[in-house]
N, CA, C and O atoms as a GROMACS GRO file, in nm:
protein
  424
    1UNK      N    1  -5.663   7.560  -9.274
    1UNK     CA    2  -5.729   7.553  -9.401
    1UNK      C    3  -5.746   7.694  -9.454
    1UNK      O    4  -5.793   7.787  -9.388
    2UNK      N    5  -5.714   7.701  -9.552
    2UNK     CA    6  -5.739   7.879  -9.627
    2UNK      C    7  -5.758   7.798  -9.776
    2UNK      O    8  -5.717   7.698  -9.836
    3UNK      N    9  -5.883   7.957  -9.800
    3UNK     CA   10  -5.972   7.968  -9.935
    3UNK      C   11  -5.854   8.046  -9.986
    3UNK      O   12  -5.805   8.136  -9.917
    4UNK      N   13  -5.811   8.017 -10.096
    4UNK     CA   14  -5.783   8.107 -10.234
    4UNK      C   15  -5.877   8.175 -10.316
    4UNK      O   16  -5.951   8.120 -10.397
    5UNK      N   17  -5.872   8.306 -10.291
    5UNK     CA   18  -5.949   8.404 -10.403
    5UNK      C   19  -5.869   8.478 -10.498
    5UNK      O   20  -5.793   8.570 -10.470
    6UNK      N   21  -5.892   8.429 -10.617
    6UNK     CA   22  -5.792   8.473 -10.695
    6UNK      C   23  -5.864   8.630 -10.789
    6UNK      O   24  -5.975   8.665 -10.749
    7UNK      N   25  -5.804   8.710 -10.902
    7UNK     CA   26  -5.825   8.774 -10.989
    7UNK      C   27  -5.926   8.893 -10.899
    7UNK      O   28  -6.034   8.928 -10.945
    8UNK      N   29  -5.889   8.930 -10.806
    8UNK     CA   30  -5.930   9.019 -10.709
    8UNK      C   31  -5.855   9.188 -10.729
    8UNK      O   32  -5.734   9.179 -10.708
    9UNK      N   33  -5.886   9.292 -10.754
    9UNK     CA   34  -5.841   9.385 -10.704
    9UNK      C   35  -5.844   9.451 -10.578
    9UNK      O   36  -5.958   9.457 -10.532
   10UNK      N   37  -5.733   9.516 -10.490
   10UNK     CA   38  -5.721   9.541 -10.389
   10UNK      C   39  -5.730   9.716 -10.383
   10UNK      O   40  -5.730   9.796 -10.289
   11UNK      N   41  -5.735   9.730 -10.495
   11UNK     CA   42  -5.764   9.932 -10.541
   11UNK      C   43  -5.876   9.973 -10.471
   11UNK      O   44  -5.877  10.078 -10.405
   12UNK      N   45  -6.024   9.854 -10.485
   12UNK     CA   46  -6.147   9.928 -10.477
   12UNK      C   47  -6.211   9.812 -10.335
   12UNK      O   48  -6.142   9.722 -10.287
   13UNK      N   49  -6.299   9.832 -10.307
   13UNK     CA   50  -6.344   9.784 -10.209
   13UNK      C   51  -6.473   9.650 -10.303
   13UNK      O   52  -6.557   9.685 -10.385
   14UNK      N   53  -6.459   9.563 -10.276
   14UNK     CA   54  -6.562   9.476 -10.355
   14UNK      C   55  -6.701   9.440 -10.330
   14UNK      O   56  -6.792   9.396 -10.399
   15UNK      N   57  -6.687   9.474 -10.211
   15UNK     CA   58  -6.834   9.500 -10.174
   15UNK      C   59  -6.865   9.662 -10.071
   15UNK      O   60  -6.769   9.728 -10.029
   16UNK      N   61  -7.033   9.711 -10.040
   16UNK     CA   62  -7.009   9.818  -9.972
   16UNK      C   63  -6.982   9.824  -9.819
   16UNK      O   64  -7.021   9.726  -9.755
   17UNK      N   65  -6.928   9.910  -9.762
   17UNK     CA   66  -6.902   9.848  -9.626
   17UNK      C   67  -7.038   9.842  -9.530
   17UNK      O   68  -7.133   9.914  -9.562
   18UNK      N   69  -7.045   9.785  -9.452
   18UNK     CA   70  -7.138   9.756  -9.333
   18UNK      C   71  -7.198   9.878  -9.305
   18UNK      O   72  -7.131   9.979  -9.327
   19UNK      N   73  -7.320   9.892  -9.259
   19UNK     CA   74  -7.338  10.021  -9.294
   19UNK      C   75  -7.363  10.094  -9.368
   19UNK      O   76  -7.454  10.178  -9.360
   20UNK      N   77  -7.290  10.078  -9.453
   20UNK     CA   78  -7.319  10.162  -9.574
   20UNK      C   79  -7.486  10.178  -9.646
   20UNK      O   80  -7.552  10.076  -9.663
   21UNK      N   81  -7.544  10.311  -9.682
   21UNK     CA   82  -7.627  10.338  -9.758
   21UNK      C   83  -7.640  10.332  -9.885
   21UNK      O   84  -7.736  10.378  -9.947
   22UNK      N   85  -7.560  10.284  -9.926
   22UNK     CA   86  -7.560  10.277 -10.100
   22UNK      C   87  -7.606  10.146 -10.147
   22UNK      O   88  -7.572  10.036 -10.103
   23UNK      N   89  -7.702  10.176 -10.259
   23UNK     CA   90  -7.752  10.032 -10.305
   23UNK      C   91  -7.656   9.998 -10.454
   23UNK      O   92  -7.713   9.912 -10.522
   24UNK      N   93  -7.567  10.031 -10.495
   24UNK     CA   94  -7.472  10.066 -10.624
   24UNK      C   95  -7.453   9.943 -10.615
   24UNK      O   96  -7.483   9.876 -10.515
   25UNK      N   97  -7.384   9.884 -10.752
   25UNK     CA   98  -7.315   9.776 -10.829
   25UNK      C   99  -7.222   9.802 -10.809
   25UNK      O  100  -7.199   9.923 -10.811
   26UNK      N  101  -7.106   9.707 -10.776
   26UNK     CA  102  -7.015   9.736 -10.756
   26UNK      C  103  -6.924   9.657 -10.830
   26UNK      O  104  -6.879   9.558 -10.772
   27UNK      N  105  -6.874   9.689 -10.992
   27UNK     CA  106  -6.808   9.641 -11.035
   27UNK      C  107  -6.661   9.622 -11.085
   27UNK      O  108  -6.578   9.714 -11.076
   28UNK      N  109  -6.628   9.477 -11.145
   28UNK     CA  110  -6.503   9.441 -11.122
   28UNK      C  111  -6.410   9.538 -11.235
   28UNK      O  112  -6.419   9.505 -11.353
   29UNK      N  113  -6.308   9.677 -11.195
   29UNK     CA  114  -6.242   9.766 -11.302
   29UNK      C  115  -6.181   9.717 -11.384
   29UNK      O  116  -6.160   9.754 -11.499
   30UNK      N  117  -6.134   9.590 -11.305
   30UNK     CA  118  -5.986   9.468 -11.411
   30UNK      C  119  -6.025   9.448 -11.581
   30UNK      O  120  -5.953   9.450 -11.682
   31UNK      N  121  -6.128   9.433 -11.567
   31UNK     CA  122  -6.190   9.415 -11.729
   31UNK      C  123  -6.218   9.521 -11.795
   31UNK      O  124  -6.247   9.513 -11.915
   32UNK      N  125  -6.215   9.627 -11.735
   32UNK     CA  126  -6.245   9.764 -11.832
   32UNK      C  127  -6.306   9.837 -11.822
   32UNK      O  128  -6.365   9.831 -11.715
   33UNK      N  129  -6.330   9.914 -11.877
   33UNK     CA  130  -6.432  10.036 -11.839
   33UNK      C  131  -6.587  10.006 -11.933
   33UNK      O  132  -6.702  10.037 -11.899
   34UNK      N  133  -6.537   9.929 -12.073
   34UNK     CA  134  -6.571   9.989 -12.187
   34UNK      C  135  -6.724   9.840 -12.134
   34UNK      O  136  -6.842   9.870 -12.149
   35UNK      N  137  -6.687   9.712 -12.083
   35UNK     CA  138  -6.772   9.579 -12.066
   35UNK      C  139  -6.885   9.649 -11.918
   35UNK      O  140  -7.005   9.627 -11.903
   36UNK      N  141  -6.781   9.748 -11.813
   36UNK     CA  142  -6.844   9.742 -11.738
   36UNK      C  143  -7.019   9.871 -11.720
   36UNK      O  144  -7.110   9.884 -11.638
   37UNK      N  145  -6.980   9.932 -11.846
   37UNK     CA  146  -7.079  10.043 -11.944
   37UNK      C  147  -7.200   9.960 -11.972
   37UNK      O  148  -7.313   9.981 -11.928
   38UNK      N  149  -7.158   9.850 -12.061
   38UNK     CA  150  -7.179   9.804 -12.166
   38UNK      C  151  -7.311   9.702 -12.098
   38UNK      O  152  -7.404   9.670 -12.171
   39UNK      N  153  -7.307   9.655 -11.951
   39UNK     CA  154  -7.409   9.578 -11.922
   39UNK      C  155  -7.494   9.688 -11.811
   39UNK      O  156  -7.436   9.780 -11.753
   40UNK      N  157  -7.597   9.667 -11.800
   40UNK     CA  158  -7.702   9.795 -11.720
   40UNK      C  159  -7.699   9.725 -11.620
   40UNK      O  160  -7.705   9.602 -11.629
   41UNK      N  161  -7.688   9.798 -11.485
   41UNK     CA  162  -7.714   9.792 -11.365
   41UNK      C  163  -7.794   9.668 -11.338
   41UNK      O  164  -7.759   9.573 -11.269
   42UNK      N  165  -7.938   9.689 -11.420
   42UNK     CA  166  -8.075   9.610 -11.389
   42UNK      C  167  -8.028   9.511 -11.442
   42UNK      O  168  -8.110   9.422 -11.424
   43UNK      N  169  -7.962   9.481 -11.486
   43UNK     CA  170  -7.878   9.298 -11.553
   43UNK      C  171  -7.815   9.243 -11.534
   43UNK      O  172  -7.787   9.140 -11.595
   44UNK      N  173  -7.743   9.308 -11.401
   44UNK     CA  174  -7.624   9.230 -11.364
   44UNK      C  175  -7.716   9.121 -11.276
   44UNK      O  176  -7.834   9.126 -11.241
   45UNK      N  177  -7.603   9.013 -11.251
   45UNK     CA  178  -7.656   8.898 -11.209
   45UNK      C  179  -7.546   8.844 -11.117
   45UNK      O  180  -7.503   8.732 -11.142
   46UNK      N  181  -7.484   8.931 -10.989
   46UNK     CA  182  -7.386   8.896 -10.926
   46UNK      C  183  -7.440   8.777 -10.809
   46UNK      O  184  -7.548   8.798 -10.754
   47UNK      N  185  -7.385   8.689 -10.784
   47UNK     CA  186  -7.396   8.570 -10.699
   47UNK      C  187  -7.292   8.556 -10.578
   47UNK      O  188  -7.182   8.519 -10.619
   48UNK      N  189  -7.295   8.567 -10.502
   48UNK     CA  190  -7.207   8.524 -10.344
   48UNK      C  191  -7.264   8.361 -10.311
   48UNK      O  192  -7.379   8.321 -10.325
   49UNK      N  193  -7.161   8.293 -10.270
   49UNK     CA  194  -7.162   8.108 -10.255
   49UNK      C  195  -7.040   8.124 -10.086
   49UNK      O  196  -6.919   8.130 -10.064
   50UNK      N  197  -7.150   8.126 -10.017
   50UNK     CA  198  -7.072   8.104  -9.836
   50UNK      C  199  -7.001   7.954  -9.848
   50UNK      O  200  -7.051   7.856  -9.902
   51UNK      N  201  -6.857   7.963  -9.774
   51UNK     CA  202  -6.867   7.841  -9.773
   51UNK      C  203  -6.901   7.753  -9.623
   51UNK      O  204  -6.907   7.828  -9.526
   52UNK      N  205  -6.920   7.637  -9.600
   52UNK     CA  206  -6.945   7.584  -9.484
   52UNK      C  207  -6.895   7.665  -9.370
   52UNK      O  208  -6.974   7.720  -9.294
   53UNK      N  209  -6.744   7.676  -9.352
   53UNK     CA  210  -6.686   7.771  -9.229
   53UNK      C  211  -6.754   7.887  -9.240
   53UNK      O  212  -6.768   7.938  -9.128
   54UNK      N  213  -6.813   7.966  -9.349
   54UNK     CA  214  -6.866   8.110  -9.345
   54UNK      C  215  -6.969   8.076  -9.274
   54UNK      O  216  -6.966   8.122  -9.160
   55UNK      N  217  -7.077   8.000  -9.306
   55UNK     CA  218  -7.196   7.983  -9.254
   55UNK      C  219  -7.206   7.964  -9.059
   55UNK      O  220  -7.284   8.022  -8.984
   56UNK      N  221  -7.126   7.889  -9.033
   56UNK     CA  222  -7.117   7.839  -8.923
   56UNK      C  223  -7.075   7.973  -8.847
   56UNK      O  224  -7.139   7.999  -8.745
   57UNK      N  225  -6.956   8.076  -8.893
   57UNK     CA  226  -6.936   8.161  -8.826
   57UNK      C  227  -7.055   8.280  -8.845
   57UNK      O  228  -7.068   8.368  -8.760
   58UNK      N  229  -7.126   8.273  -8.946
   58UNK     CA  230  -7.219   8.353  -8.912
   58UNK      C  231  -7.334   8.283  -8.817
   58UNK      O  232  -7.406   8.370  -8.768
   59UNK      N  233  -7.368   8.163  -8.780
   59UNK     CA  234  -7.466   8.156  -8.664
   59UNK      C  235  -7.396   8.177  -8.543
   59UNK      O  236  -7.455   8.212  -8.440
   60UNK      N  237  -7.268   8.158  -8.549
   60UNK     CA  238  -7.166   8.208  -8.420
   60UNK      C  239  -7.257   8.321  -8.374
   60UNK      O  240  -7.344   8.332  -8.288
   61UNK      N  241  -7.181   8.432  -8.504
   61UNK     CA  242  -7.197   8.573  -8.444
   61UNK      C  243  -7.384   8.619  -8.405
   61UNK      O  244  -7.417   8.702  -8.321
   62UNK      N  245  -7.472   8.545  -8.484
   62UNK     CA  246  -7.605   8.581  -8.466
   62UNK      C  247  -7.614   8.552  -8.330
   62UNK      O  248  -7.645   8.646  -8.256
   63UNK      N  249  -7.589   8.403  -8.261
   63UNK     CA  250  -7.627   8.362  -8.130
   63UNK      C  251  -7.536   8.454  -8.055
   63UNK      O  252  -7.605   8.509  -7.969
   64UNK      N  253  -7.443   8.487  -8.050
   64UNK     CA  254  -7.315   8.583  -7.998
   64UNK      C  255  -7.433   8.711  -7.945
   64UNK      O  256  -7.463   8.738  -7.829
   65UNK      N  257  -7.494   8.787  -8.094
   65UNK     CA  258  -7.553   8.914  -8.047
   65UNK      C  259  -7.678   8.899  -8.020
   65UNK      O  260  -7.757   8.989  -8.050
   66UNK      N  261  -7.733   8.750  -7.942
   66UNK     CA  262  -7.862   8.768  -7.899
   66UNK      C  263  -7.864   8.734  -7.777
   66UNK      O  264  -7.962   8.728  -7.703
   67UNK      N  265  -7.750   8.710  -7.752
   67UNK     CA  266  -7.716   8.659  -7.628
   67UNK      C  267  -7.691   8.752  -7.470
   67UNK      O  268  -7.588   8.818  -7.462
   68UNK      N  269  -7.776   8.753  -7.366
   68UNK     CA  270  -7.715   8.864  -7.262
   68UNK      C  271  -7.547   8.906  -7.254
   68UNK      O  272  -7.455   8.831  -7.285
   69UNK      N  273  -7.537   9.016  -7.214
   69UNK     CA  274  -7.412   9.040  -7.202
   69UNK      C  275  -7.390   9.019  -7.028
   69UNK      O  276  -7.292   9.018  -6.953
   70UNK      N  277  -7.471   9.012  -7.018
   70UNK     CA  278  -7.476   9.005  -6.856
   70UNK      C  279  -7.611   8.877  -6.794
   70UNK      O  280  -7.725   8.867  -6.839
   71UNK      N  281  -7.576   8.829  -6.730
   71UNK     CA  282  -7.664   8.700  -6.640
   71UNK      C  283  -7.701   8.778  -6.517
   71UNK      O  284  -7.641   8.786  -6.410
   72UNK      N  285  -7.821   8.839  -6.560
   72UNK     CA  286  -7.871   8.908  -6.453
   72UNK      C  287  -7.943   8.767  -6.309
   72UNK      O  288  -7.952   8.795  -6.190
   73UNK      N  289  -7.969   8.675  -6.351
   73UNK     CA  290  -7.974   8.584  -6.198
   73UNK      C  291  -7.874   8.561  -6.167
   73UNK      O  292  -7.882   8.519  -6.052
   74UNK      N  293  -7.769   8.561  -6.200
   74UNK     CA  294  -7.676   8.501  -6.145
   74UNK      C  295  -7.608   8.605  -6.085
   74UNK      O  296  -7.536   8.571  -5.991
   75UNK      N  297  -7.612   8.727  -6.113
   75UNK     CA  298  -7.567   8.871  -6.066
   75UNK      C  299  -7.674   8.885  -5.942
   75UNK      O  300  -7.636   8.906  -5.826
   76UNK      N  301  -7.798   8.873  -5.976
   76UNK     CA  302  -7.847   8.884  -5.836
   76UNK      C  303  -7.867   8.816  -5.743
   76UNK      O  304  -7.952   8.836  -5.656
   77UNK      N  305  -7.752   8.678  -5.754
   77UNK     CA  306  -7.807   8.602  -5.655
   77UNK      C  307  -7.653   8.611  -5.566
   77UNK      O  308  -7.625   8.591  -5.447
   78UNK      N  309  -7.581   8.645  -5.672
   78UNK     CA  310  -7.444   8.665  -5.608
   78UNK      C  311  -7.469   8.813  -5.482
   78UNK      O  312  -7.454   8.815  -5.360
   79UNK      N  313  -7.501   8.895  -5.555
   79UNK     CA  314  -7.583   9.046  -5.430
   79UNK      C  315  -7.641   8.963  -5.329
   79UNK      O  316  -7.621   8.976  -5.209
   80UNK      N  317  -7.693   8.902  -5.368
   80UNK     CA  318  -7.793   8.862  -5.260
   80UNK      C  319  -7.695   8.823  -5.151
   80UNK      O  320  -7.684   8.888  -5.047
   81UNK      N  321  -7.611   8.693  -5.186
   81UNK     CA  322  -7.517   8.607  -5.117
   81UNK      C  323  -7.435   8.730  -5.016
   81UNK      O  324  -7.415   8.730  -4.894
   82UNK      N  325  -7.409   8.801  -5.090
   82UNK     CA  326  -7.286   8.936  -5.036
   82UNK      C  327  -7.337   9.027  -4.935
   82UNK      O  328  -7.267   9.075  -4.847
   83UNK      N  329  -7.478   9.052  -4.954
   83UNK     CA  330  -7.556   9.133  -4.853
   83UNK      C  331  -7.574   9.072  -4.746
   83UNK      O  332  -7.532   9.114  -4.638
   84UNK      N  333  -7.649   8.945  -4.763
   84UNK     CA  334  -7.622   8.857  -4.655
   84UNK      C  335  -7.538   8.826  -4.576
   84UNK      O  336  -7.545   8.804  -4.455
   85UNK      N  337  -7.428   8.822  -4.667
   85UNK     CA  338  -7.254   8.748  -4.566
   85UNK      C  339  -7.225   8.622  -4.557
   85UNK      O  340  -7.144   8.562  -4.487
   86UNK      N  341  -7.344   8.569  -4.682
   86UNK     CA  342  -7.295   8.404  -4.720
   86UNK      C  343  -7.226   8.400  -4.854
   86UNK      O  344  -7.246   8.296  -4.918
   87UNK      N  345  -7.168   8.469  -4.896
   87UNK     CA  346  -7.060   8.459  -4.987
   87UNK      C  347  -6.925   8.424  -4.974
   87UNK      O  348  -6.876   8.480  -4.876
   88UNK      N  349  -6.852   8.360  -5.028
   88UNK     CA  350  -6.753   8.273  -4.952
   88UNK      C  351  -6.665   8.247  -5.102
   88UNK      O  352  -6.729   8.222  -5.204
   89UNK      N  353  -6.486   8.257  -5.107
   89UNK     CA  354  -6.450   8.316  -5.209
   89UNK      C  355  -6.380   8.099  -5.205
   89UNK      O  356  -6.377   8.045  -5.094
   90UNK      N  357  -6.353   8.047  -5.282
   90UNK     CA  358  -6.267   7.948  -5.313
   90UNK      C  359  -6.162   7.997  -5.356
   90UNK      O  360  -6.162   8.030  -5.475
   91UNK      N  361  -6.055   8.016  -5.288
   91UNK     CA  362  -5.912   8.119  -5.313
   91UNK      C  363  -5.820   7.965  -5.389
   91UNK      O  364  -5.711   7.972  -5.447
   92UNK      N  365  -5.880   7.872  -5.373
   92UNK     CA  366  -5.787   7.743  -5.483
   92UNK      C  367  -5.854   7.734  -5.612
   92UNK      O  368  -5.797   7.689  -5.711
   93UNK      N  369  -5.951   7.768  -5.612
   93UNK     CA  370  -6.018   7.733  -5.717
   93UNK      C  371  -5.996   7.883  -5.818
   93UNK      O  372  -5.975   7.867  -5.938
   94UNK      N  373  -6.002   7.998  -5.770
   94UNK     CA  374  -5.923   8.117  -5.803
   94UNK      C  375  -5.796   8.073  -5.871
   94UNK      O  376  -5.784   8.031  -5.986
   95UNK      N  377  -5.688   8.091  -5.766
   95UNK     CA  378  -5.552   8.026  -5.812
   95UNK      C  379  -5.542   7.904  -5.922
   95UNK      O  380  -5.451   7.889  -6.004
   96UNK      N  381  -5.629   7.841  -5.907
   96UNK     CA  382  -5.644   7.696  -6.044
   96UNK      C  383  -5.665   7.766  -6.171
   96UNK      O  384  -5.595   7.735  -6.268
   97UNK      N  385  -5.767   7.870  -6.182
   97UNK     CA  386  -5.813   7.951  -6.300
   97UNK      C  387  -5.739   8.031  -6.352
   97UNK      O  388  -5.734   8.055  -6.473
   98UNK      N  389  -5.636   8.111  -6.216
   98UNK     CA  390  -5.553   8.191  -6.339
   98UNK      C  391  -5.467   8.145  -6.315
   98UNK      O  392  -5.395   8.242  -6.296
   99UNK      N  393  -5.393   8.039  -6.294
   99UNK     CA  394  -5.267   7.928  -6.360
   99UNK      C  395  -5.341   7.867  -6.503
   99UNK      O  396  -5.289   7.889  -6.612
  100UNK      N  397  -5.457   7.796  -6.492
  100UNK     CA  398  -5.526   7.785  -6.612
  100UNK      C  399  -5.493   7.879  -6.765
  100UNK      O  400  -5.450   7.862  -6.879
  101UNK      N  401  -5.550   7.990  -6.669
  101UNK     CA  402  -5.562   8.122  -6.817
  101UNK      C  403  -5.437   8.149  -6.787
  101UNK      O  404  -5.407   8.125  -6.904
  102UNK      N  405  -5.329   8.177  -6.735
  102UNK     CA  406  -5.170   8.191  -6.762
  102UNK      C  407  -5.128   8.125  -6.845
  102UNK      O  408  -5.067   8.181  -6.936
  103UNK      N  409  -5.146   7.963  -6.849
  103UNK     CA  410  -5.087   7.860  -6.923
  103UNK      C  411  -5.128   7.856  -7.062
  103UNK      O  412  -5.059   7.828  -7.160
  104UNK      N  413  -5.246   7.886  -7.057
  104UNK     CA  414  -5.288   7.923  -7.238
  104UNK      C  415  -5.276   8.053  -7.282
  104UNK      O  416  -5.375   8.100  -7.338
  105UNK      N  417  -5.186   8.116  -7.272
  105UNK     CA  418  -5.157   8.249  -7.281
  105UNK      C  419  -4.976   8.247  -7.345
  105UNK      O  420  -4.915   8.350  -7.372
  106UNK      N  421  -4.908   8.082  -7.360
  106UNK     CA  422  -4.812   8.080  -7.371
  106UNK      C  423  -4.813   8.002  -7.498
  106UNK      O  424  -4.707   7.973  -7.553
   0.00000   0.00000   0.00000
């Protein structure tokens, strides 16, 4: 499925980038110089409309960056297992996983 955005210029950047410090308007050049003078900053009335897939990928990425990067119980229970000498490897269940991730890799 792909959105069509049409009457776009690719010269200027259409919005500011991430990061960015600038609170500026950022308007469309295609129409002119003389319209984009002509309305004041304090009047513009620009609108952004997400669509369903946008939305969804942005709770992706929110839950994504709140999420541990690491499972610290499960890291320490694995230490634990290893210090001990009750750690014990499933060398089929290994081999199943990366035939697994091999096969979707094609």
């Amino acid at each position: 499925m792909t959105d069509k955005i049409g009457a776009l210029s690719t010269a200027e950047p259409v919005a500011p980038l991430k990061g960015s410090s600038s609170n500026s308007v950022v308007t469309d050049k295609s129409q002119g110089d003389a319209s984009a003078a002509a309305t004041p900053a304090s009047q513009a009335a620009d609108t952004v409309t997400l669509t369903n897939s946008a939305r969804s990928l942005q709770k992706i990425e929110e839950a994504v960056a709140k999420a541990p990067v690491v499972n610290t119980s499960k890291v320490a229970a694995i230490k634990q297992a290893i210090s001990s000498g009750n750690y014990q490897i499933d060398a089929g269940r290994v081999a199943d996983k990366l035939l697994q991730f091999e096969s979707g890799l094609k």
